[in-house]
N, C-alpha and C positions, 0 to 999 in steps of 0.2 A: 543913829538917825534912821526912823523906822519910812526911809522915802519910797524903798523898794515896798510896803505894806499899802503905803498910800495909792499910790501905783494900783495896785493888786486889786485893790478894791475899784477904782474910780473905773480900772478896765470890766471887773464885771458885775459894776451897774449898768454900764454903758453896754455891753453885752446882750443883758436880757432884756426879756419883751415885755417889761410892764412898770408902773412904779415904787413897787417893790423898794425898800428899805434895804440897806448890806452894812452889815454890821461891822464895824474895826473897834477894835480896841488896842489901843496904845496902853502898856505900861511903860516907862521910862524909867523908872523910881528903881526897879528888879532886871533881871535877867531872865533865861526861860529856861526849865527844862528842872535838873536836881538843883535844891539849893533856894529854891523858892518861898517864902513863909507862908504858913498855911492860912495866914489875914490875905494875901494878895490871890491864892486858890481861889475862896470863898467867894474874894468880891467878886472875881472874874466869874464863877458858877451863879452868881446871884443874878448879875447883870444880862448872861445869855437867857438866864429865866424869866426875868421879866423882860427882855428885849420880845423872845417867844411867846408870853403872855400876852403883850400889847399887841401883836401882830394878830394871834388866833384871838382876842377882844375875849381876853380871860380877865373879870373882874374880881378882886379881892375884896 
């Protein structure tokens, strides 16, 4: 149960001083750390790039 993650985040949006976007990603599906498959790496590398993309209004 990722509630402690939830948490985490909901504290620092609430935190900063603008409306700024905070990114969580939940996997459920894996675990973290060794043991990982390198499909679940990738997406999670893809997803922080375009999350970054969309924020600095990087168009493809």
């Amino acid at each position: 149960m990722p509630a402690h993650a939830y948490k985490f985040a909901a504290a620092m949006q609430a935190a900063q001083g603008s409306d700024a976007p905070i990114l969580l990603h939940v996997e459920t599906r894996v675990g973290h750390g060794i043991g990982k498959p390198l499909a679940f790496i990738l997406d999670s590398v893809a997803d922080q790039f375009t999350f970054f993309a969309r924020q600095f209004g990087v168009e493809f």
